[in-house]
PATOR-585106 format. One record per residue (C-alpha): y, z, x; residue in one letter. Coordinates in steps of 0.25 Angstrom, whole numbers, plus 2048, in hexadecimal, padded with zeros to 3 digits. Layout:
<pts>
YZXA ...
</pts>
This chain:
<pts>
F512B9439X F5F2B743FX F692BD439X F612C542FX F682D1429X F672DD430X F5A2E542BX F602F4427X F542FE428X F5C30641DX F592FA412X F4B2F5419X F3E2F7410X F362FD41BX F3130C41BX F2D31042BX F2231B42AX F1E325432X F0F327431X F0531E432X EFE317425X EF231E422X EE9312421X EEF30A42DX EE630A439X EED300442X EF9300448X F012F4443X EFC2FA434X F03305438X F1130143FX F132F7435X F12300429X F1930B42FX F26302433X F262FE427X F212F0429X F162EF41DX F102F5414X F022F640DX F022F1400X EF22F23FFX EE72F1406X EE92E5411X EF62DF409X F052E240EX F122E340AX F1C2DE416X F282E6416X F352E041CX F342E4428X F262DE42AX F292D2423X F342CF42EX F282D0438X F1F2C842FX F2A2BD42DX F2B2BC43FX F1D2BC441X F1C2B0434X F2A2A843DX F222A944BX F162A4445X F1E29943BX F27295448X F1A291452X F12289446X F1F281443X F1D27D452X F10278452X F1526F447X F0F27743BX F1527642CX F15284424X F11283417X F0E28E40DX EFF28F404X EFC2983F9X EF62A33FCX EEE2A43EEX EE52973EFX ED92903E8X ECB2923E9X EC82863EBX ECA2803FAX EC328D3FFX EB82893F6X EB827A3FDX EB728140CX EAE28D405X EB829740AX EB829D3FBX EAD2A33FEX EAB2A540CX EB62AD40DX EAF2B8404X EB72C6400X EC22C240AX EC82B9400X ED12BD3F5X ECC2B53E9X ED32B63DBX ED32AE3CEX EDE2A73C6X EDE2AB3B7X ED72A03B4X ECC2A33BEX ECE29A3CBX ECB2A03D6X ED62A13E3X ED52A83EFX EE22B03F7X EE12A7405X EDB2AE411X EDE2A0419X EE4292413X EDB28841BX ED628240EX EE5281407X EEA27C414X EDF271416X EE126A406X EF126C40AX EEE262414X EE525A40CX EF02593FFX EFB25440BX EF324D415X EED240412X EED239421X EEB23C430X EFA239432X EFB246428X EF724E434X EF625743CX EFC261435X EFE270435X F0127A42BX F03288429X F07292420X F0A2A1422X F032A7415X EFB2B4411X EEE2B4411X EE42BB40BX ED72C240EX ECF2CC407X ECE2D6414X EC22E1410X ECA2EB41AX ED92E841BX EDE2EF425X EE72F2432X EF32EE429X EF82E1428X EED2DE433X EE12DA429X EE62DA41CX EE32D240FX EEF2CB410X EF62C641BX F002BB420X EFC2AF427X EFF2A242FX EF429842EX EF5289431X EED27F431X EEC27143AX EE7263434X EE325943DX EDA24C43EX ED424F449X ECE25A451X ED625745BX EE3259450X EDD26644EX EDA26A45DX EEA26745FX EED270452X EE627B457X EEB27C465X EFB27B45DX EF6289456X EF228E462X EFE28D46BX F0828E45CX EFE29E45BX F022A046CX F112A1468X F102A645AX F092B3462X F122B346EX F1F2B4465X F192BD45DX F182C6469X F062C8465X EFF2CA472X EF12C146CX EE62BA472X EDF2AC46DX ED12AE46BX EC52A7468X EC12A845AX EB62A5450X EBB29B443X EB32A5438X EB72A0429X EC029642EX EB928E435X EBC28343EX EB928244DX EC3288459X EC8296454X ED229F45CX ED82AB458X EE52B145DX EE32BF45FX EEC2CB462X EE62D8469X EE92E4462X EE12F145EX EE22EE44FX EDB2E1451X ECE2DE44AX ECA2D3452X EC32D3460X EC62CA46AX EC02C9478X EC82C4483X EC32C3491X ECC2C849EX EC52BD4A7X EC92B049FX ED12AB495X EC52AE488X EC72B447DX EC22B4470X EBF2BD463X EB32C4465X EAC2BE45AX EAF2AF45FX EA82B446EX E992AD46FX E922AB47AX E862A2480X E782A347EX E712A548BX E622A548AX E5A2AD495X E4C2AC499X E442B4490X E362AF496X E322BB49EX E352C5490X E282CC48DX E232CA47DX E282D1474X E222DE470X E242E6464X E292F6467X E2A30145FX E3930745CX E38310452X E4431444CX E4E30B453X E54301447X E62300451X E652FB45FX E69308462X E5B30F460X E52304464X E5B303471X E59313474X E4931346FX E4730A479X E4F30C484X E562FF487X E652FB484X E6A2F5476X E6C2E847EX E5D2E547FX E5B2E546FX E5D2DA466X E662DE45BX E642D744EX E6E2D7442X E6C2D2435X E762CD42CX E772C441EX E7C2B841EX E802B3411X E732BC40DX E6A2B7418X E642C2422X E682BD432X E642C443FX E6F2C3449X E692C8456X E732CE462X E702D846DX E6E2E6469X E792EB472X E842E246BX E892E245CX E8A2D7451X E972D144FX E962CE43FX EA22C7440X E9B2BC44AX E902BC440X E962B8433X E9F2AF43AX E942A843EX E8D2A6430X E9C2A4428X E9C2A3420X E8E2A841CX E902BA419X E8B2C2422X E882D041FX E7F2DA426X E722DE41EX E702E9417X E612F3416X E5E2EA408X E5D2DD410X E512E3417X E492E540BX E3E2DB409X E402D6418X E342DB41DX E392D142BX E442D942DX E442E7430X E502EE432X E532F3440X E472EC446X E4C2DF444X E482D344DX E4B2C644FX E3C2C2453X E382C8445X E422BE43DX E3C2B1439X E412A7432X E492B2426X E542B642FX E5D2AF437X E5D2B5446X E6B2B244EX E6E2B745AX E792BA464X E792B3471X E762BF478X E692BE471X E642B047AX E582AA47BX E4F2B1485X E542BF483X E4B2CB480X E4F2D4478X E492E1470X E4B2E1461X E452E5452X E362E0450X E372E0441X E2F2EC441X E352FA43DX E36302449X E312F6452X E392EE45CX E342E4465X E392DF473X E3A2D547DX E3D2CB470X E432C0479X E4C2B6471X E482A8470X E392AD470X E362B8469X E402B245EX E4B2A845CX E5B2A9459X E5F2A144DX E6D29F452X E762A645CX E822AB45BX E8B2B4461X E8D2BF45AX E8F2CD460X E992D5461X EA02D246EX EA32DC478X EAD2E1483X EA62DB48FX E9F2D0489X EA12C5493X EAB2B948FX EA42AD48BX EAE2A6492X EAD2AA4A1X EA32B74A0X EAE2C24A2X EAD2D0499X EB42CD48EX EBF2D6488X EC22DB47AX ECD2DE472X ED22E0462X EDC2D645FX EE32D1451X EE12C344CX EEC2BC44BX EEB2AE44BX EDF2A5449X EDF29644AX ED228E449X ECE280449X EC727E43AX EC427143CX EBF26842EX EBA274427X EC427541DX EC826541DX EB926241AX EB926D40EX EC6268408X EC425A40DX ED1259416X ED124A419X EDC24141FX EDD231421X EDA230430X EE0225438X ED521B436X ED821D427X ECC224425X ECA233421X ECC23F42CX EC724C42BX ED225542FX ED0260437X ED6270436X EDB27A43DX EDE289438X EE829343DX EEE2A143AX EF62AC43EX EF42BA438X F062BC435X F032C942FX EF82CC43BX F012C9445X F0B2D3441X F012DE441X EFD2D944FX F0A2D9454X F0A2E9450X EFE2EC455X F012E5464X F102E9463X F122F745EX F14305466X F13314465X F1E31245CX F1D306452X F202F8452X F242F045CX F262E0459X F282D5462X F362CF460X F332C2459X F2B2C944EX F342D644BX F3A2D943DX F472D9447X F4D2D9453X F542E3455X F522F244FX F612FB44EX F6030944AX F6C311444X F6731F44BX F6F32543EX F7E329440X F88320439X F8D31A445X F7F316449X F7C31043EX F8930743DX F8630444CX F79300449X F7D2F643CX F882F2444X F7F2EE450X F732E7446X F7D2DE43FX F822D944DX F732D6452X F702D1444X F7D2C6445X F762C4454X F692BE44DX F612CB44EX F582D0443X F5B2DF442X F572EC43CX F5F2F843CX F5C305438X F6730A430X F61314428X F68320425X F6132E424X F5732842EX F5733143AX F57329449X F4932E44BX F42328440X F4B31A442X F4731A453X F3931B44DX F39311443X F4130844CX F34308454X F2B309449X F2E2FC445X F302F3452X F3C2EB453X F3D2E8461X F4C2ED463X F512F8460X F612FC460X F6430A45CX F7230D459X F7131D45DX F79328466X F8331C46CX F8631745FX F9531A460X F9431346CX F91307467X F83309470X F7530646BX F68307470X F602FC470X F502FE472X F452F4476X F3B2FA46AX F2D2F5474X F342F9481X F3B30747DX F47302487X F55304483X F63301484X F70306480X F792F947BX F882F7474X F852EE467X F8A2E2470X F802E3479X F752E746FX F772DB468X F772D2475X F6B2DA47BX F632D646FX F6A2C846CX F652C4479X 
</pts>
């Protein structure tokens, strides 16, 4: 802010460290413990210190800024809410040991919200009685809670963390069409003045729900999402929202089926080598549970089963692999020589694409040590459903014009999805339409990960030695370091107050007993992006101004200090 006081390291609550955390594996966990930014107060739950905060608080302005744009209206909801709206959509329980459920003393039950769709939605039902009520957005930037089985990489995944969502009410879908595409563009320059380097991906809804989904994701090593993106056109998506086409071949001129002995060979990986051919040529068969219920899901030997395909498939059924007990009494299935031709009527069979009709393929007989080949799909025996759920590769061609597809690890940090009348028709979220009859109102979701997109910051902007913040998100603008002599450090106060009066946020390090080195270091540590030392020409009345991402410096009088970083 303007005209804040000056910020003197000597009275700042912030402790920079020298080491590494011993629990931190990724780099923003790292830089932003070791500057002195957060700290852990248990396991996926910190503490903001001040000069974190400051960097919160930007990144919170940015975002508040660009939805005032759009036309949205802040409001701020609990955070501790009733059971029962997310019993209305069945969220309560869908949402399984991710939510954080607690009792009152007199034994209600509430729930710490992971996401306020169902808050927002009778909100709008207390306040809105007719169409000329909407459209209307509204947001909030609010904690959330989630019940994460892993916390970890910092602030990146943790139990709680800070939030924008919003949510569009419309009439009609082409109200919410419009809504959408305001998000869109307001997420665009949220992301650009952040100074994130992101990519807008194609997503699946999962627990939401709804219909259009994108994501907004920002490439970095610590990610935990994998996008595809192809170098040929302008696709790009999350690799568990990539499918593909079924294309049926001609399977007539495929030999019978014939049973052959394999003994000893319950993987892809031995049957492949006992017989001489490559994984490919296998059919791989997995089976899972959904909500109890044993279901084949058939994929190529030579690819892997992504289980997060899978269960967003079935939400918001359970999935979960099975286990040696659920082969006892199952004489029909037999484990390691499974086939789908063997299955019946007790167990669903889905397939990927890649296992189309007419394809030939060599898997289990449901005989120990026995396998059978040329089992041709479509003839031999017949996919339940198809979906697409492998795990997607580098090289996969691009569903959109055939290209190998790239991969990368990005961090989510923004998701907007078009929900549509889930939650309107589970809460009844009506409106008087203009023919004076009632109108179905329809809903869009959209969030930014706050705390996310500082650790992403880190991740994309930091170097060899610390932080490294883009301007508009910085705990300051400038950095002034008293290398330690009296005379520096009154050059150095002296200087700070006259930036400050100038509309710059400053820090100074005035610490005393601090020696020069360990102040360069922390300087860079934590990341302002200008840093004005007042060192050797001190007596001068000569400073040295550094760019902190460049290294490039300059000796200044405090006049033209204050006008080089004024302009």
């Amino acid at each position: 802010m303007a005209n804040a006081p000056v910020q003197r390291m000597s009275q700042l609550m912030a402790k920079t460290l020298r080491d590494d955390p011993a629990d931190a594996e990724v780099l923003s966990h790292k830089l932003l413990v070791r500057a002195g930014y957060v700290r852990r107060t248990a396991a996926g739950i910190w503490s903001w210190l001040p000069l974190g905060k400051k960097v919160l608080a930007n990144v919170e302005r940015i975002v508040r800024e660009e939805m005032d744009a759009i036309g949205a209206q802040e409001v701020l909801l609990p955070a501790l809410l009733p059971r029962e709206p997310y019993d209305a959509t069945g969220r309560w329980d869908e949402y399984g040991a991710e939510l954080f459920r607690l009792k009152d003393r007199k034994g209600g039950d509430y729930l710490l919200g992971p996401t306020h769709e169902e808050i927002f939605t009778l909100i709008v039902k207390d306040q809105a009685s007719s169409y000329k009520d909407l459209p209307v957005i509204l947001y909030q930037i609010q904690h959330k809670y989630r019940d994460e089985a892993r916390p970890r990489a910092g602030i990146l995944r943790g139990r709680e963390f800070l939030m924008k969502d919003s949510y569009s009410f419309d009439t009609e879908d082409e109200g919410l069409a419009r809504s959408y595409a305001l998000h869109r563009e307001a997420y665009q320059k949220v992301f650009a003045r952040l100074g994130l380097d992101y990519r807008i991906c194609a997503a699946t809804a999962g627990a939401m729900g709804g219909s259009k989904s994108e994501e907004f994701l920002a490439p970095a090593e610590a990610g935990e999402d994998t996008f595809a993106d192809c170098p040929n056109c302008d696709f790009a998506a999350n690799t568990e929202a990539i499918t593909y086409g079924l294309k049926p071949v001609d399977g007539s001129e495929v030999p019978a089926l014939e049973e052959i002995p394999t003994p000893d060979t319950p993987t892809i990986e031995t049957l492949a080598a006992h017989l001489g051919v490559p994984a490919s040529a296998t059919l791989k068969n997995l089976l899972v549970k959904v909500d109890g219920e044993i279901v084949a899901v058939g994929v190529p030997g030579d690819r892997e089963v992504d289980l997060g395909k899978v269960e967003a498939h079935f939400a918001p059924a359970a999935v979960e692999l099975v286990t040696a007990e659920d082969f006892v009494g199952r004489p029909d299935l037999v484990r390691g020589y499974v086939g789908p031709q063997g299955l019946g009527d007790k167990v669903k069979y889905i397939a990927d694409p890649r296992v189309a009709p007419g394809t030939s393929w060599i898997t289990g007989a449901n005989k120990e040590g026995t396998h059978a080949k040329n089992v041709v799909a479509g003839r031999d025996f017949e996919v339940g459903e198809y979906v697409d759920v492998v795990v997607v590769q580098e090289g996969d061609p691009c569903p959109k014009c055939g290209t190998g597809l790239k991969l990368d690890r990005a961090i989510e940090i923004g998701h907007i999805f078009q929900l549509g009348r889930k939650y309107a028709d589970a809460l009844k979220l009506d409106v008087l339409g203009q023919n004076g009859k009632p109108v179905r109102v329809t809903m869009g979701s959209y969030g930014i990960g706050v705390s996310r997109a500082v650790a992403a910051l880190a991740e994309q902007t930091a170097d060899d030695k610390g932080l490294c913040w883009p301007a508009e998100v910085a705990p300051a603008d400038v950095h002034v370091v008293a290398a330690g002599k009296a005379l520096q450090t009154e050059l150095a106060l002296d200087v700070s107050e006259k930036l400050r009066a100038a509309g710059l946020r400053v820090l100074v390090d005035d610490r005393a007993g601090v020696s020069p080195g360990v102040k360069f270091t922390d300087s860079e540590l934590i990341g302002v992006p200008k840093i004005l030392v007042a060192g050797r020409r001190s007596a001068e009345g000569v400073l040295e101004l550094k760019d902190r991402r460049t290294g490039e410096r300059e000796e200044l009088t405090v006049d033209e200090a204050v006008a080089r970083l004024t302009a």
